[in-house]
N, C-alpha and C positions, 0 to 999 in steps of 0.2 A: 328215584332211588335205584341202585346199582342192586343186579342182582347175584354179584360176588363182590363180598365184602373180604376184606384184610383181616388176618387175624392178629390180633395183640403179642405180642412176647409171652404175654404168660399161656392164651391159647396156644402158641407154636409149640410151647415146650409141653403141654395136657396132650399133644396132639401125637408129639414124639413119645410120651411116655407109655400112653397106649399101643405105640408101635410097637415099641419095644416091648410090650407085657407080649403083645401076640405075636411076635418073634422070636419070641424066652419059651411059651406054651407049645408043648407038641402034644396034650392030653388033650384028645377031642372033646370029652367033657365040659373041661376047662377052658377052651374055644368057644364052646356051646354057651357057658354062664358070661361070659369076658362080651361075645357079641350081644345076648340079651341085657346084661347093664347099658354095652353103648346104644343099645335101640329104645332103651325107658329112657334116657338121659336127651337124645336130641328128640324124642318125644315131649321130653319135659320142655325144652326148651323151646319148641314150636308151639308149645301151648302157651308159654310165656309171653313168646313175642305177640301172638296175635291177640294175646289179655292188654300188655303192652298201647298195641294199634289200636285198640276200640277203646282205651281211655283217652286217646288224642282226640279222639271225634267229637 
């Protein structure tokens, strides 16, 4: 298995929306909460995938 995968149309466009939110933000704050959602969310989702892997087994 590759270890860069493609991402889907609807990922590219989740991917630009969040550029845009931290592109739109100039409230470090607001920076602060925008990067701790995306660092629970691809947490979430590395916990997914490796729950995922160990049902193939």
């Amino acid at each position: 298995m590759s270890s860069t995968q493609e991402l889907t149309i609807g990922q590219q466009f989740e991917v630009e929306r969040f550029s845009r939110a931290i592109d739109a933000t100039a409230d470090p704050e607001q920076l602060k909460a925008l990067a701790k959602q995306l660092l629970q969310a691809w947490h979430t989702q590395k916990a997914a995938t490796e729950w995922v892997k160990s049902q193939q087994l």
